[in-house]
C-alpha positions in Angstrom: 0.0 0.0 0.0 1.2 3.6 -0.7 -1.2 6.0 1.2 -0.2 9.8 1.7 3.3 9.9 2.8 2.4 13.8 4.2 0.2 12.3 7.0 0.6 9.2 9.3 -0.7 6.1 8.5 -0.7 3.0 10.6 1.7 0.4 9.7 -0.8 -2.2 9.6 -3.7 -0.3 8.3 -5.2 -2.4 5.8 -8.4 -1.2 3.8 -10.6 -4.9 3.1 -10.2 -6.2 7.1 -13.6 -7.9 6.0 -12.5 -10.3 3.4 -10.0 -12.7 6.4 -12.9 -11.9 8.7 -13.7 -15.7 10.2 -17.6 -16.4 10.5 -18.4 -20.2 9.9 -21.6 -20.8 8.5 -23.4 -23.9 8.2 -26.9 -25.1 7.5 -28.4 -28.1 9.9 -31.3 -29.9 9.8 -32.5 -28.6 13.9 -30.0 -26.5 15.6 -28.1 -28.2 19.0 -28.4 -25.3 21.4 -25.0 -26.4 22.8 -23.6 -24.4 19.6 -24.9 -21.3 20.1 -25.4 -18.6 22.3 -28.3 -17.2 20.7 -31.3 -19.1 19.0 -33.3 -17.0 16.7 -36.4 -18.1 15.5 -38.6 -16.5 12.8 -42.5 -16.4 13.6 -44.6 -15.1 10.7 -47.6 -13.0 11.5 -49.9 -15.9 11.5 -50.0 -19.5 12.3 -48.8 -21.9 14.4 -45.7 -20.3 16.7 -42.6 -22.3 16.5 -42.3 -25.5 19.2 -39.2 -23.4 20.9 -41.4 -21.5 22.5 -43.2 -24.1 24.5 -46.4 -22.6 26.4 -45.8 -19.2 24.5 -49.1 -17.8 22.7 -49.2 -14.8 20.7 -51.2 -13.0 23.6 -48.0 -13.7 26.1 -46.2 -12.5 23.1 -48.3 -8.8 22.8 -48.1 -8.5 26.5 -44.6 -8.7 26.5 -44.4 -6.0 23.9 -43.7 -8.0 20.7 -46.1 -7.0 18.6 -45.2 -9.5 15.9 -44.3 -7.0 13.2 -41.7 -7.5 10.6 -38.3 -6.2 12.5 -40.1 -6.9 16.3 -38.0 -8.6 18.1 -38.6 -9.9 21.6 -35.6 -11.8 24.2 -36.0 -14.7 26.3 -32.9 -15.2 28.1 -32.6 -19.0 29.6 -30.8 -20.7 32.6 -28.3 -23.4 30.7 -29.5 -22.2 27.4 -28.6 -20.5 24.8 -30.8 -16.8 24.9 -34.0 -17.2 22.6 -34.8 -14.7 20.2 -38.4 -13.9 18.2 -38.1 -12.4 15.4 -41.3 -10.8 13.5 -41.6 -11.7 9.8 -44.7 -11.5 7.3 -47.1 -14.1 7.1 -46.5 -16.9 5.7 -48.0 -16.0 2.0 -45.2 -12.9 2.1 -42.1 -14.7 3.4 -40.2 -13.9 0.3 -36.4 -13.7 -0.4 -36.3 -9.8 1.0 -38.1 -10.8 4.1 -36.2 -13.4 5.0 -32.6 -11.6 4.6 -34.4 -8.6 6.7 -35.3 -11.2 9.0 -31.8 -12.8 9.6 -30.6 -9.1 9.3 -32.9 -8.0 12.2 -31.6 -11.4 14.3 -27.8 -11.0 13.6 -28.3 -7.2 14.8 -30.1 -7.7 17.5 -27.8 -10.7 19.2 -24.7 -8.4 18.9 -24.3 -8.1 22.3 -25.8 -11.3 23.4 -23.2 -13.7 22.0 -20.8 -14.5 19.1 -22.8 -17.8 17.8 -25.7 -17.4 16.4 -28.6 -20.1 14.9 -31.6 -18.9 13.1 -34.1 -21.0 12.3 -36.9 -19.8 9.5 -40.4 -21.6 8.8 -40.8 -23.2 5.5 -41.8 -20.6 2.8 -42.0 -20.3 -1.0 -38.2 -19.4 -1.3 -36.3 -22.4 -2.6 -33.5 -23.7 -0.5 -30.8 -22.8 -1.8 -31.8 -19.4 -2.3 -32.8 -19.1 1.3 -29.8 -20.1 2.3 -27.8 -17.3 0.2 -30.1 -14.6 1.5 -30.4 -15.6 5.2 -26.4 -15.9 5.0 -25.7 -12.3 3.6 -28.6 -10.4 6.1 -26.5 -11.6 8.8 -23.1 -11.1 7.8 -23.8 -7.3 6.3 -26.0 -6.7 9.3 -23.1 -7.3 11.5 -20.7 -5.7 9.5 -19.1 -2.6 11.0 -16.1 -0.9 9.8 -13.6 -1.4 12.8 -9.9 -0.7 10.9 -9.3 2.0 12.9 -10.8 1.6 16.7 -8.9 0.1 19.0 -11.9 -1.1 20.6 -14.8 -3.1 19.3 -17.6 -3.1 21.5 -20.2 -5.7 19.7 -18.6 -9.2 19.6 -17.8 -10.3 15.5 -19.8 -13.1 14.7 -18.0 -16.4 14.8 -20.8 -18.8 13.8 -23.5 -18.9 11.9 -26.2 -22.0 11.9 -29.2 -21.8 9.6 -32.2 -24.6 9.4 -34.8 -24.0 7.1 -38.0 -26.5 7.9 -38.8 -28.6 5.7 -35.8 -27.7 2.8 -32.9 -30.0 1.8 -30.1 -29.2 3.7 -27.5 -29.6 0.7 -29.5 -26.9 -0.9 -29.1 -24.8 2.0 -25.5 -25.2 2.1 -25.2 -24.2 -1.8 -27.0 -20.8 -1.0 -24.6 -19.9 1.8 -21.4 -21.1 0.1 -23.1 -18.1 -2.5 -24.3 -15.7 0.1 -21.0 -15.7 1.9 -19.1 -14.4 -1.5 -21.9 -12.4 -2.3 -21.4 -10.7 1.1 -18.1 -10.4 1.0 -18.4 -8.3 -2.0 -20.5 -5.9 -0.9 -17.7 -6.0 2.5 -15.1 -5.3 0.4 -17.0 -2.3 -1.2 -18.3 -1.0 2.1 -14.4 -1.4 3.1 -13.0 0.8 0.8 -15.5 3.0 0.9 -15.2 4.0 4.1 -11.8 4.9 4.1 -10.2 7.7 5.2 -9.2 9.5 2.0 -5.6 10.0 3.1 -5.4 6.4 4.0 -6.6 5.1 0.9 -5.3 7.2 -2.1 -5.7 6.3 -6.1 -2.1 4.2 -5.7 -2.9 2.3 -2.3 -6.4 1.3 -4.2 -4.4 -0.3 -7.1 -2.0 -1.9 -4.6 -5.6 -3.2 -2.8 -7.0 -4.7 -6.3 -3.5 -6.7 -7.2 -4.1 -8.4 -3.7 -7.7 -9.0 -3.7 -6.8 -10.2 -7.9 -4.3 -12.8 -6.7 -6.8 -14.0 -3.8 -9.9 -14.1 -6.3 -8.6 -14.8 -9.9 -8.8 -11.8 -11.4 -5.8 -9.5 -13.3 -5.2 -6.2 -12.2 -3.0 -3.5 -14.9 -2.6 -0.4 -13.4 -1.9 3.0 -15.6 0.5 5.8 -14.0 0.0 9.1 -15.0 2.4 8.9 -17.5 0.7 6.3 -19.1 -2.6 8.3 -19.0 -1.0 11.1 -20.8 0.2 8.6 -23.9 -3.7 6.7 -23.6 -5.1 10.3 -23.9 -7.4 10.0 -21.0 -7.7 13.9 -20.6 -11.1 13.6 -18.5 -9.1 11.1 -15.7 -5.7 14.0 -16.3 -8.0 16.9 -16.2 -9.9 15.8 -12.6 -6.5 15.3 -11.0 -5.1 18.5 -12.2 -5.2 20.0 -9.0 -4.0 17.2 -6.6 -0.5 15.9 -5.2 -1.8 12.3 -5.4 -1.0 10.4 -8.9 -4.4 9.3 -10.6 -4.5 5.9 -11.4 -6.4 4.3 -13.9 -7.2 0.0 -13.2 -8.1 -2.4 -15.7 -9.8 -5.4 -14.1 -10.0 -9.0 -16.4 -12.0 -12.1 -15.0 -11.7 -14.7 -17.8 -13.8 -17.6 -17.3 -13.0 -21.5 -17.6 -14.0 -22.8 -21.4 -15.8 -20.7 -23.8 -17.0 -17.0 -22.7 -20.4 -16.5 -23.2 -20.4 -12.7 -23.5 -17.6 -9.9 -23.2 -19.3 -7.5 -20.1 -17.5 -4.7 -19.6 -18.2 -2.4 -15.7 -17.5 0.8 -15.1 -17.1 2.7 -12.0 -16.4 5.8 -10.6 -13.3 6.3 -8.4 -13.0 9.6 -6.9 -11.2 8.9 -4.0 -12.0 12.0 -2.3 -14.0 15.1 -4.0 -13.9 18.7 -2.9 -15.1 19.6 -5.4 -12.0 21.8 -7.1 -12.0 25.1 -7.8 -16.0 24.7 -8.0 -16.0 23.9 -3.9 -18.3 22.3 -2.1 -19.2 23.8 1.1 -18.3 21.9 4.6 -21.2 20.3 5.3 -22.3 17.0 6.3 -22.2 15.7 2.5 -18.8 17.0 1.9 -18.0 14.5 5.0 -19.1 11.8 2.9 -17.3 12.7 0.0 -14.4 9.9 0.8 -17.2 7.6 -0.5 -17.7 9.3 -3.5 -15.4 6.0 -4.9 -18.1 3.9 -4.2 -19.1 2.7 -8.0 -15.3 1.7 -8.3 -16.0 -0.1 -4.9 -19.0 -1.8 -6.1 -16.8 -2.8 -9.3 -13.8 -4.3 -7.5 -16.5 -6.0 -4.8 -18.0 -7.8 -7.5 -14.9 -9.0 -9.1 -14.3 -10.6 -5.9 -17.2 -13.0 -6.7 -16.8 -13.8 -10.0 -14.8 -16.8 -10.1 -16.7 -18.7 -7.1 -20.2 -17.7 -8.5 -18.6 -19.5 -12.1 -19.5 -16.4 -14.1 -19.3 -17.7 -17.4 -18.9 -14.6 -19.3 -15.6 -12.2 -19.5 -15.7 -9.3 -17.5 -13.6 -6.3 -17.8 -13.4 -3.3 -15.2 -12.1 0.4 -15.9 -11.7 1.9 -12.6 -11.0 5.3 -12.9 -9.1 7.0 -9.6 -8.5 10.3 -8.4 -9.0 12.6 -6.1 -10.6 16.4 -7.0 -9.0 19.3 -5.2 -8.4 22.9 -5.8 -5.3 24.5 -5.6 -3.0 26.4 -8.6 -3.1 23.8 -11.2 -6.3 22.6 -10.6 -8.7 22.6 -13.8 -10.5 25.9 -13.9 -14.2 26.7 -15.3 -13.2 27.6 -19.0 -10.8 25.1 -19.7 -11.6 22.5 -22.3 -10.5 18.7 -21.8 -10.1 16.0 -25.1 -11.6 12.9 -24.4 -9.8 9.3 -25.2 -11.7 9.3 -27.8 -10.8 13.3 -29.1 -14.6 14.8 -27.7 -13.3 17.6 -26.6 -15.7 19.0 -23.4 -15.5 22.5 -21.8 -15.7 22.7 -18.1 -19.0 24.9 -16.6 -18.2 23.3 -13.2 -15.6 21.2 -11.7 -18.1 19.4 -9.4 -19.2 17.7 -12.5 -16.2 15.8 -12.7 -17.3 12.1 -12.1 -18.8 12.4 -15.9 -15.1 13.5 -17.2 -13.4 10.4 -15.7 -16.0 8.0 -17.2 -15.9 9.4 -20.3 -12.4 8.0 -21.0 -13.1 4.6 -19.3 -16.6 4.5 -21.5 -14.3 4.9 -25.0 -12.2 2.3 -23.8 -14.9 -0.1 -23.6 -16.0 0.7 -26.6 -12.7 0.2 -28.2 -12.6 -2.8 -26.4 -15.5 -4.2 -27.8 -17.8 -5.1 -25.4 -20.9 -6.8 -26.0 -22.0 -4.4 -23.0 -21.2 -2.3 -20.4 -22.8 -0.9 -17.2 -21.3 1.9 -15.4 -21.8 2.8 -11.6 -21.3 6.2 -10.1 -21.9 8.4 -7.3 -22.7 11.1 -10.1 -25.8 13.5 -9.1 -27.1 14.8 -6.1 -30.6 15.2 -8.0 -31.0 11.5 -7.8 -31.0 11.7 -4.4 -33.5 14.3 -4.8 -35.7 12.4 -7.3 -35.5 8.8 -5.5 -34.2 9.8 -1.9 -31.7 7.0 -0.3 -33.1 3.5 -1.0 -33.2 3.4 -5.0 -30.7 3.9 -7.5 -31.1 5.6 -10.4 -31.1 3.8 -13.9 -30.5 4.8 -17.7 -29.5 2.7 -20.8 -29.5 3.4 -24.4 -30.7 -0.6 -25.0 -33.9 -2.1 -22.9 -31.8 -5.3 -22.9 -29.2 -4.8 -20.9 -31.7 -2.1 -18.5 -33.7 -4.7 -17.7 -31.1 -7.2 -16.8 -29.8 -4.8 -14.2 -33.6 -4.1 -13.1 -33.6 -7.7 -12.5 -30.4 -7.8 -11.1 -31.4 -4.9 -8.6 -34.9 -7.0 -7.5 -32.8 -10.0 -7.0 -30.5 -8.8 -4.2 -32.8 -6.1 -2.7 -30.4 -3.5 -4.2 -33.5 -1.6 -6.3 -33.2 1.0 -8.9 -35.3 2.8 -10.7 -35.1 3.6 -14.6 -35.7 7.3 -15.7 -35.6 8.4 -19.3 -32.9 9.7 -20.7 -34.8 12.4 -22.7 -32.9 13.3 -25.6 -34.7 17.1 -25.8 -32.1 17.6 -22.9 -29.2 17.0 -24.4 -29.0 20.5 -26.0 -28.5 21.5 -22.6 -25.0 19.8 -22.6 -23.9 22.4 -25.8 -20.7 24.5 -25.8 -19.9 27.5 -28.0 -16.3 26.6 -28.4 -16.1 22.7 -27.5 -18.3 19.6 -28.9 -19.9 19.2 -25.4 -19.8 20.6 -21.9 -19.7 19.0 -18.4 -22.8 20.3 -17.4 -26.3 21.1 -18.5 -29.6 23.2 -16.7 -31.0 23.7 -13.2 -33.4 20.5 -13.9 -33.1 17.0 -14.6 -29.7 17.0 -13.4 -28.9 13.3 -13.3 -30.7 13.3 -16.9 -28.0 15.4 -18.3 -25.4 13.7 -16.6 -26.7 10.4 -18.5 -26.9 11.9 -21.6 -23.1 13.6 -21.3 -22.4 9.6 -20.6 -24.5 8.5 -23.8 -21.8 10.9 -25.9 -19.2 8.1 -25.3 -20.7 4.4 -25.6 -21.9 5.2 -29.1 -24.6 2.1 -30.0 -23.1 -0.3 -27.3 -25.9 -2.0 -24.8 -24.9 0.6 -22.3 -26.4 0.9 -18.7 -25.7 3.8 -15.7 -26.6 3.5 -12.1 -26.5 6.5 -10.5 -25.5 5.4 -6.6 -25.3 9.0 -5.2 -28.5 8.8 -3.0 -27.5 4.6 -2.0 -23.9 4.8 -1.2 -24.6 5.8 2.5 -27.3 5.2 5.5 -26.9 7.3 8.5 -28.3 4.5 10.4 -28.3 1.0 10.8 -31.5 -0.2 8.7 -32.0 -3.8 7.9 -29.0 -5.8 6.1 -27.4 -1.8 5.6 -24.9 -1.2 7.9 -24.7 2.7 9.1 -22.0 3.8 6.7 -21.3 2.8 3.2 -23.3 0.3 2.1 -21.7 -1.3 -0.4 -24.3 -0.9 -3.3 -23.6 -2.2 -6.6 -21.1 -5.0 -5.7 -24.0 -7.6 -5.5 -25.7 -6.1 -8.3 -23.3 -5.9 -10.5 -21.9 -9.7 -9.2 -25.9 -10.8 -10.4 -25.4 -8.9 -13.9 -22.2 -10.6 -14.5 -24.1 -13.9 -13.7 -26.7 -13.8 -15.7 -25.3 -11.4 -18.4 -27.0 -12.3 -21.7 -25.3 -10.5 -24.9 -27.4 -8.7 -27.3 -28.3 -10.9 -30.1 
């Protein structure tokens, strides 16, 4: 790693803690209570309560306080036993995928402080097995996630063990959706990792260094592209963004080749600005500017997903652009006025250099396109009007081809990550004109995350191309279901489903 050498960094800082974390998880027929400290149980809104809780009625339950509702929980700690937990779900009839990782999130949460093994044990539903298995597996390792790199002290005990029984399902099955929910959760651990960084600890360089180690560990290549490099590649947008910091950019190339015959060429884009002032076009020190060490979380989300590839057998080719910098003001920063070539010679005058997430893509998108891609998705913190337009749980989602939109919009329902496709209405796009450049970086007061799509669109030509604007889901201020408070990791499941199931254009 190579973090800032003008500030201290620990010696044995290191940003993905999450990915040797130990939790051994296992799916059992009926739980032995002499493995854990703390038995969940799931009780549906109606029907018959589960046997654990012996002369327990739903009336004894109400009195108590649990009033059965999806997230209620209720504790019954036991002499010689392991504590007993209820946890409220749907009825029966709505005990779908969502409800039961919110479930195991709720239970994994809840027994933080109660114990470091924990068994859950979930009625029989309409979810098959194995998928159970995946999603009761990553609600309770992302619910118990917390970023810990730098305390000294960790006051919830990490979760050692996990058991899971599912009535009535075949156990094999089980254990084939957690060997899947524990990659898929390490992938979004991974990107919540990085994300929440500090930005001096984890600069452009150290994130390259981070990607050749996690690429050794998960068979994946890492090439990483100096600034020197970036100057003969003609990435001006990456060059231009960087202008004004000490820190060398770094642009990462990602490859995932399958075993036998690829079925598709998927190329994934993400954002990396490692930390974003702003530049000469400041942001003011607010709350948001706080978070602005996550505004690297589509490049997160990119390199979390790679993570997964080989042990979810993608069977397409995959190839990542990540492109990394941070944005700060100072004498040779980029200044509104200037005009900056593309990788592919577009040549794009800056109105403001908060806009600056679209000027990095746009040299990753040409090199997809050069690449020859039978589609590429991109994934940014780009707009605050998404935020505005969805608020905190849904993405934003754009695509010049319904094909590939629609496999990220199943993608997104799969593994409760949603988004929410908005038109990228061409009428806009005159807002993006320039007097003395083909395009520039920023359009009106309205449709803001419109534009920013549209500026995007300029650089995947007729490429099957998707954008998922993450700047309203990178972040929860508080814990909420399988989200951790902090970054939550968005896109690196996602994108880890899209590769999955990606399906070329025909």
């Amino acid at each position: 790693m190579c973090p800032n050498p003008n500030l201290p960094v620990p010696d044995d800082f290191t940003p993905v803690p999450s990915t040797s974390a130990t939790t051994h998880v296992s799916a059992v027929e009926s739980i032995d209570a002499s493995t854990v400290d703390v038995l969940a149980v799931v009780v549906p809104a109606e029907g018959e309560l589960p046997s654990e809780l012996g002369d327990l009625d739903r009336d004894a339950l109400a009195a108590a306080g649990f009033d059965g509702k999806p997230g209620a929980t209720f504790c019954l700690p036991r002499a010689g036993a392991p504590a007993l937990l209820v946890v409220g779900a749907p009825a029966a009839g709505e005990l779908d995928a969502n409800a039961l990782r919110d479930a195991a999130a709720t239970a994994a949460r809840t027994s933080a402080k109660l114990g470091a093994r924990l068994g859950i044990r979930v009625p029989a539903s309409s979810v098959d097995a194995a998928q159970a298995g995946q999603v009761l597996t990553e609600g309770a390792l992302l619910a118990r996630y917390r970023y810990t790199a730098l305390k000294a002290e960790h006051p919830e005990k990490p979760l050692s063990a996990l058991v899971i029984s599912v009535d009535g399902a075949d156990g094999g099955a089980v254990a084939d959706g957690i060997r899947t929910g524990v990659v898929t959760s390490r992938a979004s651990a991974v990107a919540r990792d990085l994300a929440n960084s500090p930005p001096a600890h984890l600069t452009a360089v150290a994130l390259a260094d981070v990607a050749a180690e996690l690429g050794d560990a998960h068979g994946f290549t890492v090439e990483a592209f100096d600034r020197e490099q970036l100057i003969e590649m003609r990435c001006g947008g990456l060059l231009g963004v960087n202008a004004g910091s000490t820190e060398e950019p770094r642009m990462l190339v990602l490859r995932y080749t399958p075993e036998g015959e690829p079925t598709g060429h998927l190329g994934l884009v993400g954002k990396g600005i490692m930390y974003d002032s702003g530049g000469i076009s400041i942001k003011p020190s607010d709350p948001m500017h706080l978070l602005m060490k996550m505004d690297m979380g589509g490049a997160a989300a990119v390199l979390g997903a790679f993570t997964a590839l080989r042990d979810l057998g993608v069977p397409s080719t995959v190839t990542g652009w990540l492109m990394c910098t941070d944005n700060m003001p100072s004498g040779t920063a980029v200044k509104l006025g200037d005009v900056l070539t593309a990788r592919n010679g577009t040549t794009v005058e800056i109105k403001n250099t908060d806009a600056e997430g679209r000027l990095v893509m746009m040299d990753a998108l040409a090199l997809a396109v050069e690449e020859g891609v039978d589609a590429v998705v991109d994934i940014a913190t780009l707009t605050g009007a998404v935020l505005v337009a969805l608020g905190p749980a849904t993405a934003g989602l754009f695509g010049n081809d319904q094909g590939i939109v629609d496999q990220v919009k199943a993608a997104g329902t799969a593994v409760d990550e949603p988004v929410w496709q908005l038109p990228l209405e061409k009428k806009y796009r005159k807002q993006l004109d320039s007097e003395i450049a083909d395009i520039s970086n920023l359009g009106g007061p309205f449709a803001g995350s419109t534009t920013a799509a549209l500026f995007l669109a300029e650089f995947v030509g007729e490429v099957p191309w998707a954008h998922i604007d993450i700047a309203g889901t990178m972040n929860v201020d508080a814990d909420e279901s399988w989200r951790s408070k902090g970054a939550t990791g968005y896109g690196a499941r996602l994108l880890a489903e899209v590769a999955r199931d990606f399906t070329p254009k025909a």
